[in-house]
Residue, then its C-alpha position, 0 to 999 in steps of 0.5 A: x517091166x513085164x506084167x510077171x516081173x511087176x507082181x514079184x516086185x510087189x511081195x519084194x516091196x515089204x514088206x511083194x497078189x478075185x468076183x459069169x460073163x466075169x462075174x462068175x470067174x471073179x467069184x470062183x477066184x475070190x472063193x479060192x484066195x480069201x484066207x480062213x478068219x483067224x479066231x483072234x485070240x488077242x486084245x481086240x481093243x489093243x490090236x485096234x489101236x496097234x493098227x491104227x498107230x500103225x496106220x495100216x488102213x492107209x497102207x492096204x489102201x496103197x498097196x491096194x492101188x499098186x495092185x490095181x495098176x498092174x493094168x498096164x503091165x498085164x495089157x503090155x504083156x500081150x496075152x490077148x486079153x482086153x484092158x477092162x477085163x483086166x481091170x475088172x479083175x484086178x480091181x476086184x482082187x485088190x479090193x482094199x476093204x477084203x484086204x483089210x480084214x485079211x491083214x486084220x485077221x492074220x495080224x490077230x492069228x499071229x499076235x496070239x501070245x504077245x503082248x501088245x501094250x509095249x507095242x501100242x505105246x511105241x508107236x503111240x508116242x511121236x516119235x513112233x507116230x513119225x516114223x509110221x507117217x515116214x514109213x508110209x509117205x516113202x510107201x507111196x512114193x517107191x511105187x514110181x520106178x524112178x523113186x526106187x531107182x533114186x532111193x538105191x542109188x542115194x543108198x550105194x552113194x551113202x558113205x558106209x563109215x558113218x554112222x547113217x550107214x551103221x543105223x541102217x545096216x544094224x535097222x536091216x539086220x535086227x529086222x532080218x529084212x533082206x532074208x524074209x523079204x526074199x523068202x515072202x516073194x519066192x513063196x508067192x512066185x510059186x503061189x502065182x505059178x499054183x493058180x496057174x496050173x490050178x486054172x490048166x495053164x499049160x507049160x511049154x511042150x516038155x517042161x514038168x512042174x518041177x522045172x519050172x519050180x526049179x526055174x523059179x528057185x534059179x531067180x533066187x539071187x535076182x530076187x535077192x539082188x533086187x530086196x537088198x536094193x528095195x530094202x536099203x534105199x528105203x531104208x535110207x529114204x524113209x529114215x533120213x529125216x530122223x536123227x540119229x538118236x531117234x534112228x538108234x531109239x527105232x532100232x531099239x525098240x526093234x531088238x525087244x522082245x515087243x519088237x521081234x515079236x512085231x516083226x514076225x506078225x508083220x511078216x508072217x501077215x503080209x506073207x499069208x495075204x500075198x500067198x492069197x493074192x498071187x494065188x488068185x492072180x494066177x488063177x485069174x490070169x490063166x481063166x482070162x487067157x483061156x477066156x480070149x483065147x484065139x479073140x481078136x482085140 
């Protein structure tokens, strides 16, 4: 998997992107893909306790480390940069602490308005609690490659006239989770491909930005292909320890008004930082490229 390919895989994955020697370069990234504070116009106290129901500082802390491996892949690439300065660089980005206040701060921008309480009390009850921990235990096990392949497969091999696979369809459909998903990571496939072209990354001889926007947009059924998998063999991991009244009470929650209000915040948050963080990727990828260019390894 190419270094590119494990970035757009990171905004498909629910929902899936820095500090002179590089401490300069870092700075300037980071200046560039940290999102303006949100004034929270929220209960800060209910938010508090929304997020940790949620447990959402050990789902940056996850989604933080996916960041950071990302090592490998970009030495693999083979863009003549040294391992540590990409490591010095991804570490830095997917600082878990920046990241965050980053979804603190959007999640308080884009609950403004809504009503917590039904919320918290939700995910404040057992079964709310289990499903966060399911939720986040699957998180961390379809980082592997081999997870999600497996979580797929157990998805195409699910009989889709029973009632498990109703439950399922009917939690993607309330949720809209294939289409926003799919709209997270073509956002952030063209923030990447911005903080490129703001570090002067030059395209191939002949090709303007708007082709290469428009050959961004033509991976769209890629990208739509590889959300469906990632979306339904979660799905189907994550939940197969509820019942199927328990499944049924989720999805309920889901279509109240508590619900799809909670489902934009999560959506419009986690779109807002990974624009932030692709932005930044892309930045430090061309700057270290331009760094080591013509250096030999």
């Amino acid at each position: 998997m190419t270094a590119l390919k494990r970035a757009k895989s990171m905004e498909i994955d629910l929902r899936a992107g820095l500090r002179a020697g590089l401490a300069g370069l870092v700075c300037a990234i980071m200046a560039m893909t940290l999102p303006l504070a949100a004034k929270a116009e929220v209960d800060e106290a209910q938010l508090e306790q929304l997020m940790d129901a949620m447990l959402f500082d050990e789902v940056v802390t996850v989604l933080a480390r996916e960041g950071q491996d990302m090592v490998g892949d970009f030495v693999d690439a083979g863009y003549g940069v040294p391992k540590p300065a990409w490591k010095d660089m991804l570490d830095r980005l997917y600082d878990p602490e920046v990241m965050s206040k980053a979804f603190h701060d959007e999640m308080a921008e884009a609950l403004k308005g809504c009503d917590l309480a039904p919320m918290v009390a939700f995910f404040s009850t057992d079964l709310g609690g289990r499903i966060a921990r399911l939720e986040l235990d699957t998180r961390k096990a379809m980082s592997d490659d081999a997870a999600q392949a497996a979580a797929g497969q157990a998805w195409a091999e699910l009989d889709p006239d029973t009632e498990r696979a109703r439950l399922i369809e009917d939690y993607v459909q309330v949720n809209d989770l294939v289409e926003m998903n799919v709209v997270g990571a073509m956002n952030s496939d063209i923030a990447y491909y911005s903080g490129l072209w703001s570090e002067g990354f030059e395209a191939e001889e002949g090709m303007s930005d708007s082709d290469l926007l428009n050959e961004i947009w033509a991976s769209e059924p890629e990208v739509r292909a590889d959300v469906s998998e990632w979306v339904y063999g979660f799905s189907t991991l994550a939940y197969e320890p509820l019942t199927d009244d328990e499944f049924e009470a989720y999805i309920d929650f889901a279509r109240t008004d508590a619900g799809q209000d909670l489902n934009r915040a999560l959506f419009a948050s986690f779109d807002a930082v990974y624009e932030h963080l692709s932005r930044g990727l892309g930045a430090g990828t061309a700057m270290l490229m331009q760094k080591y260019e013509g250096e030999q390894l």
